[in-house]
N, C-alpha and C positions, 0 to 999 in steps of 0.2 A: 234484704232479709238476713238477720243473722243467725246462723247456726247454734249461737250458744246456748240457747231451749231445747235443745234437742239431748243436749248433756245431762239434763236432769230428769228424764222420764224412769218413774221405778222398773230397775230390773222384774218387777213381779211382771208388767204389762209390756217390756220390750221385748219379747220374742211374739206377741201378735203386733205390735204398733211399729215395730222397726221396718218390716217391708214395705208397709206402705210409706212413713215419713222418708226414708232416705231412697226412694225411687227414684222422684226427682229431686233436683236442685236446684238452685236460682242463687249463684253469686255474686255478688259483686266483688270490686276487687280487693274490698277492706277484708272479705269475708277467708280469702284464699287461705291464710295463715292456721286459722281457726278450721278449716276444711283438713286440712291432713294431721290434725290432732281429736277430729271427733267421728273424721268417715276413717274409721279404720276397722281390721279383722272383719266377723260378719256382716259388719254392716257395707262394707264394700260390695259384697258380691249382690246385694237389693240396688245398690244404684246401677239407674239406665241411665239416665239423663240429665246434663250439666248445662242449665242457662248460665252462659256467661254475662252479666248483663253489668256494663260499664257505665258507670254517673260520672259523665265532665264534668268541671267545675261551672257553677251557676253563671249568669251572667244579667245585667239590669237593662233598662231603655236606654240607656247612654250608646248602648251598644249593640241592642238587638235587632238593628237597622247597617248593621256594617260587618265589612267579613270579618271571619276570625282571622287574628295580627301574627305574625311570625313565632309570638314567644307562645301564643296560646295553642298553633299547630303542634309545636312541641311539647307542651304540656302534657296535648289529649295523647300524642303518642308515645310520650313515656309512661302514660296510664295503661296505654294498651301493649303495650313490650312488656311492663313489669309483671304484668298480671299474665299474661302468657305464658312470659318462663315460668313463675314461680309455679304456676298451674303446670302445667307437661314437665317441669322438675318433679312436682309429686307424681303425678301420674307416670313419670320413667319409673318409678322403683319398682322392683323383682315384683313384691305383692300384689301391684295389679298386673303384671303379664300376665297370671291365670285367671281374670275378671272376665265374663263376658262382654261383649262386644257395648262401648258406649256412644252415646249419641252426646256429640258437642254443639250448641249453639253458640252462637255470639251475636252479641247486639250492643250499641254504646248512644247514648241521647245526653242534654243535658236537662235534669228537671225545669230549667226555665221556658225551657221549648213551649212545653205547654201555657205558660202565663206569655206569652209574646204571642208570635205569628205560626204557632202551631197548636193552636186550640184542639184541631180534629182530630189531634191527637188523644185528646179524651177519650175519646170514645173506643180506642182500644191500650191505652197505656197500661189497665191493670190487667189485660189477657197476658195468660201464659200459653204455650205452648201445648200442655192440656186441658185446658179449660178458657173455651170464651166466656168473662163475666158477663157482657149484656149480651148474650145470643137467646136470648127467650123471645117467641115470636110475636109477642104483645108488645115487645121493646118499643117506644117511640122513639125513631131514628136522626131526634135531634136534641139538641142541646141548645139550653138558649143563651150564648152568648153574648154579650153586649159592651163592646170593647172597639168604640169605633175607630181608635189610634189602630189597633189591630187590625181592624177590617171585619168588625161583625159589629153587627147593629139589630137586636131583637133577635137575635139566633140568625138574622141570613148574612151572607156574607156582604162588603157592601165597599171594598177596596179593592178594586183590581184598574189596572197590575200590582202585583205584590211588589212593593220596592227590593231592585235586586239586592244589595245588601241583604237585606229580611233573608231572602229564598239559601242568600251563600250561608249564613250564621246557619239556621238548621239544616240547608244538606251538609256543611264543612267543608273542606277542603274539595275540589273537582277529583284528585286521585285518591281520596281516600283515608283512613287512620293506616298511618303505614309501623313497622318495625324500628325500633331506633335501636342501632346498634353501640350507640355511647349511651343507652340506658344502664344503670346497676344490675340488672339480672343479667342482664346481656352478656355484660362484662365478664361476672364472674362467671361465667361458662363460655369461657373465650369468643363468646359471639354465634358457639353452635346451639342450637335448639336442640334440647333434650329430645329424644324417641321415643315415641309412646304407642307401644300395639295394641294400645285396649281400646282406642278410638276406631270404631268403624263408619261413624255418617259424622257429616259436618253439618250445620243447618243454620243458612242468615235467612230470617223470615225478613217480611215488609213493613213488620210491625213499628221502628224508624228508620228515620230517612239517610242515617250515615251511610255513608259505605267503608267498606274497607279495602285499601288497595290491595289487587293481584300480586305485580312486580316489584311489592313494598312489604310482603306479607304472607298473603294468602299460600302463595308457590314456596315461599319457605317451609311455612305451617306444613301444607300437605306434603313436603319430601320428609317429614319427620313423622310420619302417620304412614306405616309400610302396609298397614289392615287397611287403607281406609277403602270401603266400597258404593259406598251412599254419598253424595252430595244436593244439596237442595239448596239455592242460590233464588233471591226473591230484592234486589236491587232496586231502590229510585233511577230511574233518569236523571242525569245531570241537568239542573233549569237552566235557561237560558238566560244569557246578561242583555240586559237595554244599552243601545250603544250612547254613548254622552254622546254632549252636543256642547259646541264651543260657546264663546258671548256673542257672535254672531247668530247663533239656531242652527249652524249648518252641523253634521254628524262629526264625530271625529276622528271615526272610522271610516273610510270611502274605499269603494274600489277604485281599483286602478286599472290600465291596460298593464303592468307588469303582478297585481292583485287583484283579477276580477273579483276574489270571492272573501275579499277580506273583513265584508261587513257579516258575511254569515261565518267567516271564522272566528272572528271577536263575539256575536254572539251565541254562536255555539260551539263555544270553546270546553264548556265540560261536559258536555256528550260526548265530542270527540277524544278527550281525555279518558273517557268513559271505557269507549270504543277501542283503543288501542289497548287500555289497559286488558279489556275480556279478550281482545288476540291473542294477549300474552299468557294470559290464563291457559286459554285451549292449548294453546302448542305448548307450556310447560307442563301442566296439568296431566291433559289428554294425549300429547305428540309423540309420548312415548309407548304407546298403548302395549301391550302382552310383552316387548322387547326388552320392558324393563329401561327407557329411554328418558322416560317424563315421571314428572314429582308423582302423579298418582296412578302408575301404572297400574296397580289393584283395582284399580274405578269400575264399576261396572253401571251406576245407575246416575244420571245427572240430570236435575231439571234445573231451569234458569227462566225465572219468570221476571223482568223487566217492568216493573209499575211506572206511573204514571198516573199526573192528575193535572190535568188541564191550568187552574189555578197558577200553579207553578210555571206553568209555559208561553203564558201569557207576555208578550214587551210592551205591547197598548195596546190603549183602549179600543184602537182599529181592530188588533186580533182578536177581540172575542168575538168577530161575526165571523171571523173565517175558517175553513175546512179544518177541524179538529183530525188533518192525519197525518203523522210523523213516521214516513219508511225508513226502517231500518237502515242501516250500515250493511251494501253486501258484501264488503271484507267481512264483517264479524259472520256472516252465514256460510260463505264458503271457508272459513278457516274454521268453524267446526264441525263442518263435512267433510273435510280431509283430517281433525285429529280422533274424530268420535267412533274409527272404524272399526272399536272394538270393545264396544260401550253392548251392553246388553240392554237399555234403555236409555232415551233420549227428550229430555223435552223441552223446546223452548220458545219464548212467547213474545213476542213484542220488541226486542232485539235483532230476529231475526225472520225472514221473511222466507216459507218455502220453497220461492220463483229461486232464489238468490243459492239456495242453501243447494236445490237439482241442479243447475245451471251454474256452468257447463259440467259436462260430464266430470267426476273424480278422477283426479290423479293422485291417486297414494305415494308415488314415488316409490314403489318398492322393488324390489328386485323380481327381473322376469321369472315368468310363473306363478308368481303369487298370487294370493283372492287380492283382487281390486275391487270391495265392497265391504261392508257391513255383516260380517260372519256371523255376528252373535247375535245382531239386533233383533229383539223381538217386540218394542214397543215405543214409536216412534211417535210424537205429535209435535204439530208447527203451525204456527199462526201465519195467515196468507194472505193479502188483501184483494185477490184478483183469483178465486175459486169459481165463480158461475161466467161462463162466455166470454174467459179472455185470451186472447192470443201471445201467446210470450214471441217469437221467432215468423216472422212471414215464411221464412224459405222453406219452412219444413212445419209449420201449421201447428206448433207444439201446445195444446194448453198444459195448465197445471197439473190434471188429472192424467193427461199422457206422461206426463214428464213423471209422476211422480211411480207410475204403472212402471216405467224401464228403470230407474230408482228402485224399484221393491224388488228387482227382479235377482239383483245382489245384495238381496238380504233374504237369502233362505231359512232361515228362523221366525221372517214374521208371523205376529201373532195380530196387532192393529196396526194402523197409521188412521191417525186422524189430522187433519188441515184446518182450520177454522179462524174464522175472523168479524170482527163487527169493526164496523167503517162509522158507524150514529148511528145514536138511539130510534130503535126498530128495527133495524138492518143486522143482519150477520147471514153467513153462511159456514156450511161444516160439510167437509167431503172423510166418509169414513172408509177402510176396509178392514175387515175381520176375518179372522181365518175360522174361527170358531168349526173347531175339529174340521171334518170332511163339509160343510155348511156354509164354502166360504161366500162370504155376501160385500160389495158397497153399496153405500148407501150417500145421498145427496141431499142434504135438508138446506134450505135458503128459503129467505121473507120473498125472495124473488122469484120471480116466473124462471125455474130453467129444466133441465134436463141434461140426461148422462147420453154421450151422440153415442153412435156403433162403433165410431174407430176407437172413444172412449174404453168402451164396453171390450172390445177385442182386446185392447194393450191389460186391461187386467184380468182376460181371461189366459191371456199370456203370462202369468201369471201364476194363475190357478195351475197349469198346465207345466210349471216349473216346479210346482209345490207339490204336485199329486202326480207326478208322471206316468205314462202311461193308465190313468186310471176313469180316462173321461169325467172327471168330476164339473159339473158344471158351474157358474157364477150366477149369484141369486143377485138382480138389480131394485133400488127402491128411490124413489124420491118422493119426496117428501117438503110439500110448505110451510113454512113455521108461520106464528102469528106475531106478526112487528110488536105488538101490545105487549106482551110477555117480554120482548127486549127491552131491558130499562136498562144494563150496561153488561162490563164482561163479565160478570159474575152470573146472568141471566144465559151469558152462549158455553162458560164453562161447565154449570150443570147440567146440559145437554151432552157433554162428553162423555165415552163409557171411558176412558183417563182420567176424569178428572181429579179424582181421590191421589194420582199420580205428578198432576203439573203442579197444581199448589201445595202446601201444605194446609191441611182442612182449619183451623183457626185462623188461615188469612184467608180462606174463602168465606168463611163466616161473615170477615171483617168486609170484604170486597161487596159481599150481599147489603150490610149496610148501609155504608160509604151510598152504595147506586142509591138508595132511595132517600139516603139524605140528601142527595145531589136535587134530586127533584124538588124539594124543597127549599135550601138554604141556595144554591147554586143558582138560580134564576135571577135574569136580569133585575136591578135594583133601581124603585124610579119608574 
């Protein structure tokens, strides 16, 4: 979009039209130049919100079957370095220090995305961040594409597995668009990133599939943002590679007795790229909490919603019959249990797994007598896949709901915690609690037959009895059966959440509402 129409609106009608045009933005990186020659004086202090939204250069069939080459990784991250500084260069200068607080996005796709092997892209490429274009409830939730090189035929899908090639071109790189420090903006400001206090939320939606690396980027970015308090983080999954196979047929990656696991580390190699990089995130990020230690010590609210789409994770045609579930990483859940202990809000989804995130008890590492818990936390959710009747520890009988009761019990500010998980379509489960004033209540909703035991019940009246001391306040119990029918995917167990307006951002719950009901459609077996 470019700014240069905005230059000619009559002063007679710019003091009604200017707060609303320059509220938000949507740049790209042509656009930056022309941003601090037309958003200036009043019209600064109307903008809230900056999509930074980055176009790689295009790319044709020759190519949209194979990864992006050495010279093109650097390409896309000298696009994303240049546009950076030059952005947070304008945004250093004195006249926005007294701006209020703004919200920065960023996003980077390349227009061919959509003419190759990301069609379903359509259907949310022209949402913006306030406004979903097709969220009208009559929308028919498909497109009919017909592109069988691509893998659609009559609008269903009708190509899987997706050739890895295809999956590396639109996610990019496994780490990410990183910072290039032999970039020209770079350069001329010796390599430091400008400071900019007028940023206070960050925001990468799901809306594409790039990522951006952490310890490439992200951790620089946020040490130059001393306001920042808001983070909302909505990541692909790294797809998984198909292992070649020699002229023989046999694989050409094998385990070994010195590599048992080298065939699931070849293919999945950019999840765990993934994975290590969101380590690095938390403990740079998060690790410094109140201390002033880590890049966002000011942090107070972080959600991290983890997407995923089956399609993508596919190696063959074997896996499409098989159990659609991928557990988390429980490094990335216990290392954002030990950096989040001073996080006023927490949420994350698909990443990280509850069992993983309580277990074993917190070790802050801090110095004797300090709180060893969650001082500030008052709104806590975590996806869980084993919430109705499961045993985490024989020795000591712990399910979830225990474990997560002696968890809450060092977070004297709770206000919710909610748990919750779909395993397949009809299935989920949601374990909540709410403090809701002196009325504290859990509640247990699952498609499944279960119930909340007494020893359950006791560890969160214990609880109650921390929060209300001395006041006899009692704990209200509910369970509750859902109807399998109503689960059509996570978009059907996320609006069952009283968070939910909190783990996603509401234009990729729109999109995710979709997406489920296109799936029943276009997603079914082909043939």
């Amino acid at each position: 979009m470019s700014l240069a129409r905005y230059s000619h609106v009559s002063r007679q009608w710019q003091s009604l039209v200017e707060p609303l045009m320059f509220k938000s933005l949507i740049l790209h990186q042509s656009d930056i130049q022309g941003f601090s020659k037309i958003v200036k004086g009043s019209r600064m202090f109307h903008l809230q919100y900056i999509w930074l939204r980055l176009e790689l250069p295009t790319y044709d069939c020759e190519s949209c079957q194979t990864e992006e080459s050495k010279e093109e990784i650097r390409s896309h991250n000298l696009i994303y370095t240049n546009a950076i500084w030059d952005l947070f260069e304008i945004l250093s200068s004195p006249s926005w220090t007294s701006t209020h607080g703004l919200t920065l996005e960023l996003s980077a796709h390349s227009p061919s995305d959509t003419v190759h092997f990301g069609k379903d892209l359509k259907m949310r490429i022209s949402d913006t961040p306030w406004v979903k274009w097709s969220s009208g409830p009559d929308r028919p939730p498909t497109f009919t594409h017909n592109d069988p090189f691509h893998g659609w035929l009559n609008g269903r899908f009708c190509r899987r597995p997706l050739p890895t090639g295809a999956k590396a071109r639109l996610f990019g790189h496994p780490r990410g668009l990183g910072l290039d420090p032999d970039a020209p903006s770079a350069r001329r400001t010796g390599h430091k990133l400008p400071e900019v206090s007028s940023i206070h939320t960050v925001v990468i939606r799901r809306q594409f599939y790039r990522a951006f690396s952490a310890s490439r980027g992200l951790v620089q970015m946020f040490r130059s943002l001393p306001r920042l308090e808001n983070f909302t983080y909505e990541p692909w999954r790294g797809p998984p590679r198909a292992v070649p196979r020699g002229p023989d047929g046999a694989p050409a990656v094998q385990n070994t007795p010195d590599e048992p696991h080298a065939e699931r580390a070849y293919r999945e190699r950019a999840r765990f790229l993934r994975d290590n990089d969101h380590e690095h995130l938390f403990g740079r990020v998060l690790g410094g909490g109140g201390s002033g230690g880590g890049a966002g010590s000011g942090l107070k609210r972080m959600s991290i919603f983890e997407d995923v789409d089956d399609v993508f994770y596919e190696t063959s045609r074997r896996a499409r019959r098989a159990p659609k579930f991928y557990h988390p990483s429980g490094a990335v859940a216990r290392h954002l249990a030990g950096a989040s202990r001073d996080l006023e809000e927490l949420h994350a989804a698909q990443n990280v797994d509850a069992e993983d995130f309580f277990t074993p008890a917190p070790d802050f590492g801090r110095e004797p007598g300090a709180f060893a818990g969650w001082k500030n936390l008052k709104y806590l959710s975590l996806t869980c896949m084993h919430i109705v009747g499961s045993v985490l520890m024989e020795e000591s009988n712990d399910t979830v709901i225990n474990l997560a009761a002696k968890r809450a019990e060092l977070m004297p500010r709770l206000e919710v915690m909610e748990l919750w998980g779909r395993w397949a379509t009809g299935t989920a489960s949601i374990f909540r609690f709410e403090r809701r004033g002196r009325r504290p209540r859990i509640q247990l909703l699952s498609t499944e037959c279960s119930h909340v035991s007494k020893e359950e019940t006791d560890c969160w009246q214990g609880v109650v009895d921390r929060l209300y001391p001395e006041l006899g306040i009692r704990l209200e119990v509910e369970v509750i059966r859902l109807d399998g029918v109503t689960i059509l995917g996570l978009a059907s167990v996320i609006e069952l959440l009283v968070l939910k307006d909190r783990i996603l951002h509401p234009v990729s719950l729109l999109q995710l509402h979709q997406e489920d009901r296109r799936r029943q459609v276009t997603y079914r077996e082909w043939g």
